[in-house]
C-alpha positions as CSV (number, residue, x, y, z in Angstrom):
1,X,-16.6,-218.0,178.0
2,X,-18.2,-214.8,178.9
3,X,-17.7,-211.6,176.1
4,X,-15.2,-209.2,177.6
5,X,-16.8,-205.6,177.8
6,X,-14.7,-202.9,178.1
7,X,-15.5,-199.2,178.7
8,X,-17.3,-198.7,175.1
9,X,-19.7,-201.8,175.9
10,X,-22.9,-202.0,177.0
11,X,-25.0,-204.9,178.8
12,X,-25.6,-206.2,175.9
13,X,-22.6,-206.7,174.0
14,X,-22.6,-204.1,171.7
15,X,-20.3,-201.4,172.0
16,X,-21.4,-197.6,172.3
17,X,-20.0,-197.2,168.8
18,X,-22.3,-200.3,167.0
19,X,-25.5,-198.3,169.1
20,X,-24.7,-195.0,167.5
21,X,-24.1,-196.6,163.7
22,X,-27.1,-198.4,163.9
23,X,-29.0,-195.3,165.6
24,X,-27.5,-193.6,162.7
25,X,-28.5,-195.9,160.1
26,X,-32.2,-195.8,162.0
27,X,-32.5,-192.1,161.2
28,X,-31.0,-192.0,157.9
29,X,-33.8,-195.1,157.1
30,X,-36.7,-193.2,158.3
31,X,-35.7,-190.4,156.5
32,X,-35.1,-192.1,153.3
33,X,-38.6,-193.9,154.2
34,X,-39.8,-190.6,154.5
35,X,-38.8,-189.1,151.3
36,X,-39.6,-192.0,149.5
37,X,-42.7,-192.2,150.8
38,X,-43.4,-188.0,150.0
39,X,-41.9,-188.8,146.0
40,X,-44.9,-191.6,145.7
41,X,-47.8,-189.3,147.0
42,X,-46.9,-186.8,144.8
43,X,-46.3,-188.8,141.9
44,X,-49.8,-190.4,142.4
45,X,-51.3,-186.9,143.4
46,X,-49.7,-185.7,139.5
47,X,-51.4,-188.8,138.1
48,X,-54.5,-188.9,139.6
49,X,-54.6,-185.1,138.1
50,X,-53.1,-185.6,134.9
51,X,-55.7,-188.7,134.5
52,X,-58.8,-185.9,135.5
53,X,-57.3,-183.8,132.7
54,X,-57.0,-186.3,130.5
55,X,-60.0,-187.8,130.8
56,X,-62.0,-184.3,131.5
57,X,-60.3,-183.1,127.9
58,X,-61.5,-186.7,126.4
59,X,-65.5,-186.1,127.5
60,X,-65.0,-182.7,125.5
61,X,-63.9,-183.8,122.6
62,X,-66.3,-186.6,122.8
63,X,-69.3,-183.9,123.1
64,X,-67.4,-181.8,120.0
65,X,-69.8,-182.1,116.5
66,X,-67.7,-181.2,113.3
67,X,-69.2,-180.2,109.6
68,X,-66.8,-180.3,107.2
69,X,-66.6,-177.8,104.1
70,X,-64.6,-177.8,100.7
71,X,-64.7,-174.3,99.4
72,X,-62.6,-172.2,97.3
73,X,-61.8,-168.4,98.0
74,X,-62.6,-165.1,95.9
75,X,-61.1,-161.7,96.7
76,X,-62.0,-158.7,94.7
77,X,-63.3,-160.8,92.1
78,X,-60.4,-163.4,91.8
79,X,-59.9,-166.7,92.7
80,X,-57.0,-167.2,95.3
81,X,-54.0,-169.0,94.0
82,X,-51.6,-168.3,97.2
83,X,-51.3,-170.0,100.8
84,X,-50.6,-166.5,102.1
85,X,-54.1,-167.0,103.5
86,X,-56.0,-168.5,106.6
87,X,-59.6,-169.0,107.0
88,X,-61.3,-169.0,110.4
89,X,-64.7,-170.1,110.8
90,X,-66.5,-168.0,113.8
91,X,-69.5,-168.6,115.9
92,X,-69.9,-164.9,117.1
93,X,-66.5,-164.3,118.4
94,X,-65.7,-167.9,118.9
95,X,-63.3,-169.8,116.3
96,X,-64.7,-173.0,115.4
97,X,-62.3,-173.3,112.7
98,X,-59.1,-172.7,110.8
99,X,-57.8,-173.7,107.4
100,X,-54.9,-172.8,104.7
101,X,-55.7,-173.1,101.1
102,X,-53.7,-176.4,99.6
103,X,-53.4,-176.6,95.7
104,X,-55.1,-179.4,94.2
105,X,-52.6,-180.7,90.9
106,X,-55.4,-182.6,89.5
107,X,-57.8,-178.7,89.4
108,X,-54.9,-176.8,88.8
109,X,-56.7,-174.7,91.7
110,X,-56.4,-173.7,95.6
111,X,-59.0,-175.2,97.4
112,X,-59.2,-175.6,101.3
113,X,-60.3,-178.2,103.4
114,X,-61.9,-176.7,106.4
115,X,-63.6,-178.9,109.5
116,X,-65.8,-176.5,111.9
117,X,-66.7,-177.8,115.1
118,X,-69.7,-177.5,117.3
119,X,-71.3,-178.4,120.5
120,X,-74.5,-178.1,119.2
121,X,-76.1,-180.9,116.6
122,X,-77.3,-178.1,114.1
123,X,-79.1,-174.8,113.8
124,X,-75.6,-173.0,115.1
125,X,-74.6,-169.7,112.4
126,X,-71.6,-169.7,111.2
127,X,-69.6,-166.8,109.4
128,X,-66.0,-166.7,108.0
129,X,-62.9,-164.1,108.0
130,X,-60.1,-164.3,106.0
131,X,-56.9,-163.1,106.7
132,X,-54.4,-161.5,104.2
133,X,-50.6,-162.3,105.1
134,X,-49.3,-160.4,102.8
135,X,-51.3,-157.2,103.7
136,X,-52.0,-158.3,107.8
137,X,-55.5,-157.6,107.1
138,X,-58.7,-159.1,107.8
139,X,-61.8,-159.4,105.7
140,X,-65.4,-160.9,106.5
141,X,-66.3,-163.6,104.4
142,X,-70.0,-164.6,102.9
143,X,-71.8,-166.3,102.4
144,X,-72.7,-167.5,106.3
145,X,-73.6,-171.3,106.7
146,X,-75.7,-173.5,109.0
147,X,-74.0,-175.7,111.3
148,X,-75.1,-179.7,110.7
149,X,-73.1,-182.6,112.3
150,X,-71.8,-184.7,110.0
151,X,-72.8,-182.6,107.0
152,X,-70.6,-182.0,103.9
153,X,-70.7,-178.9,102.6
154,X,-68.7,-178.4,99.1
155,X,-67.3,-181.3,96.6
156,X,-63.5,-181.0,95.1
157,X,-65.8,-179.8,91.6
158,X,-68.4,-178.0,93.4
159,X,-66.7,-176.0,96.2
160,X,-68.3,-173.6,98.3
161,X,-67.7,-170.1,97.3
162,X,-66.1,-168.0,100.3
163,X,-66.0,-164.2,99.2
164,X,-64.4,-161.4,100.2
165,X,-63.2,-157.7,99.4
166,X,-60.7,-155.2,100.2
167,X,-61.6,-151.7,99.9
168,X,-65.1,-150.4,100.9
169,X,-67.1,-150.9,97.9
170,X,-66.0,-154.5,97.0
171,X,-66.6,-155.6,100.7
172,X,-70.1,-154.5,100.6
173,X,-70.3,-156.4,97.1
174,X,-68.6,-159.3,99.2
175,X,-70.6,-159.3,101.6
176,X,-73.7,-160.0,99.1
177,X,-76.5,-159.2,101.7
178,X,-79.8,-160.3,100.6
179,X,-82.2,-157.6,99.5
180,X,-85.3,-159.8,99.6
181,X,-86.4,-163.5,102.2
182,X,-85.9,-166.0,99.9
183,X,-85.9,-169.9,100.1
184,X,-84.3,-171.4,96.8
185,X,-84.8,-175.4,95.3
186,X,-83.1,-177.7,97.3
187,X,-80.1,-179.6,95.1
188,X,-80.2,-182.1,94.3
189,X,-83.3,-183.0,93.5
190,X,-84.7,-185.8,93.7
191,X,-82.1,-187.1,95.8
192,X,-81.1,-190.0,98.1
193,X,-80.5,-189.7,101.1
194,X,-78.9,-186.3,101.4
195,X,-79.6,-182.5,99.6
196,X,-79.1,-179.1,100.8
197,X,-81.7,-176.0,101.0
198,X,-80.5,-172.4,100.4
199,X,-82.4,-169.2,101.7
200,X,-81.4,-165.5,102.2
201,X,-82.3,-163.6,105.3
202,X,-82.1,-159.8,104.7
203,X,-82.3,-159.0,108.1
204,X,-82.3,-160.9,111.4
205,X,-85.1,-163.3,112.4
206,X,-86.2,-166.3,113.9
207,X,-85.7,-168.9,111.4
208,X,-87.7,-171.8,111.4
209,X,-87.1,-174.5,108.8
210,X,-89.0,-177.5,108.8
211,X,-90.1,-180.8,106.4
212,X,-93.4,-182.2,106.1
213,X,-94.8,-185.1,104.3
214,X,-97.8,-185.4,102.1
215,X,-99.8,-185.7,104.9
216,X,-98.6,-182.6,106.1
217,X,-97.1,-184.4,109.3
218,X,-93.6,-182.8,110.2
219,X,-90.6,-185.4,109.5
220,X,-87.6,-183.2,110.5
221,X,-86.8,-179.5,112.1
222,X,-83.3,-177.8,110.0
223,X,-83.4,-174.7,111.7
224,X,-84.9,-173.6,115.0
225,X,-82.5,-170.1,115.9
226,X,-82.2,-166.2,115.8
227,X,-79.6,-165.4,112.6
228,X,-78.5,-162.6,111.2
229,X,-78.8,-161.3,107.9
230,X,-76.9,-163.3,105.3
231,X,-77.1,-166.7,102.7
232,X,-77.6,-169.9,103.9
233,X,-77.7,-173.5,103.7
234,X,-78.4,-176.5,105.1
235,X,-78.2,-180.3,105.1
236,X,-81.1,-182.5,105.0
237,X,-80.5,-186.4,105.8
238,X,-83.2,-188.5,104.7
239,X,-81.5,-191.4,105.7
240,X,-84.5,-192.9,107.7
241,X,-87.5,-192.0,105.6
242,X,-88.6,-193.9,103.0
243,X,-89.2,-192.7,99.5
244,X,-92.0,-190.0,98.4
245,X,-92.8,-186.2,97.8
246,X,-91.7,-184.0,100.8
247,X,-92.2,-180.4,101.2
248,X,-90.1,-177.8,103.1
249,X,-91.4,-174.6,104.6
250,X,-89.4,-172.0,106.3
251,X,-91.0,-168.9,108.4
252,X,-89.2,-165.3,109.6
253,X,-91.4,-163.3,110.7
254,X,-94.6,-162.7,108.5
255,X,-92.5,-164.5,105.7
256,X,-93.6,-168.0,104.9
257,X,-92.7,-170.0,101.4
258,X,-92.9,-174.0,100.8
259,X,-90.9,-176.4,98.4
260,X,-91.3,-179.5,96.9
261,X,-88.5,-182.2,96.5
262,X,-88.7,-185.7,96.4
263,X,-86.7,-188.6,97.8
264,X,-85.8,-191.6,95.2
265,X,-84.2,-194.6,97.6
């Protein structure tokens, strides 16, 4: 039996009505297709750039050094007992650092816990501010420090000593500038495998701090940079030289003076 067509029908069968659903159905496909298809690009668009972030962030922290410091804060002669302070440890301009003094039970003391961070393995000056909450102010901190990767600078009994002043005459006692060059015995000594080594620039100068053996053959180079005038120190790992005498000699300028210390492994 043949299909009976009527006005609404085609060759085919289908009636004018079934061509314009399905024509309809067509469109609204392709559209949805469409959309669909725009949703996924730009969701793998926002991936692809949230992966180049996270992975471009990842490679700097990666290249980030840190030093870490215990130290204890002094203004106008006092020891701080308040966390109505922040400490900020600055490369020039640049914060490297920040920290709140915590109180320690066990020291009955305020002691803070500050990691400064570096792209550079060493020779990098550091200087520190402190901020007063209670009296929004700002104070410059001394003494200045060496950057060292991986160093640790200050014990829980032997902090570092970060201080500071508020009217004109105790900052410049604060501030503690050097009057004289000066490179101070390295502590401890002997020692294995790490010590530190102190010196005092009173003005600024090409630094170069360097360790010899007894042979007079240079081991290690501390300090390679321009710095400012100020106290410093720095971390010697000995980690990979064997036992003996070793000498350190640092040169500013027309200033030149040598130490002894010995390693004990």
């Amino acid at each position: 039996m043949q299909p009976i067509k009527n006005k609404y029908s085609n060759e085919s069968g289908f009636t004018l009505i079934e061509v314009l659903i399905a024509a309809v159905l067509l469109v609204f496909g392709l559209i949805a297709f469409g959309v669909f298809s725009g949703n996924l690009v730009q969701k793998n668009t926002l991936l692809e750039r949230k992966t180049m972030a996270a992975t471009a962030a990842q490679s700097m922290i990666e290249r980030l050094k840190s030093n870490a410091l215990a130290g204890t804060l002094v203004l106008n002669g006092d020891a701080v007992r308040s966390e109505d302070f922040l400490v900020g440890a600055f490369s020039g301009d640049e914060v490297r650092g920040v920290a709140l003094p915590q109180y320690v039970e066990a020291l009955d003391r305020y002691l803070i816990f500050l990691l400064i961070y570096s792209n550079a393995a060493s020779g990098e000056a550091i200087t520190f501010r402190l901020y007063d909450a209670q009296a929004d102010s700002i104070y410059e901190a001394t003494p200045a420090l060496t950057f060292e990767a991986d160093a640790t600078l200050g014990t829980l009994t032997d902090p570092v000593v970060l201080t500071a002043g508020t009217d004109t005459n105790t900052a410049t006692d604060a501030f503690d500038l050097p009057t004289e060059f000066a490179l101070y015995q390295n502590y401890p000594n002997p020692f294995n495998p790490t010590t530190t080594i102190r010196y005092a620039l009173p003005q600024p100068g090409q630094v170069s701090l360097r360790v010899y053996n007894v042979l007079g053959r240079e081991v290690a180079r501390l300090v390679e940079t321009e710095q400012p005038p100020g106290r410093y120190a720095v971390t010697f790992d000995a980690s990979r030289l064997g036992s003996g005498v070793y000498f350190y000699q640092i040169r500013v300028g027309d200033f030149v003076e040598t130490h002894r210390m010995i390693l004990l492994k």
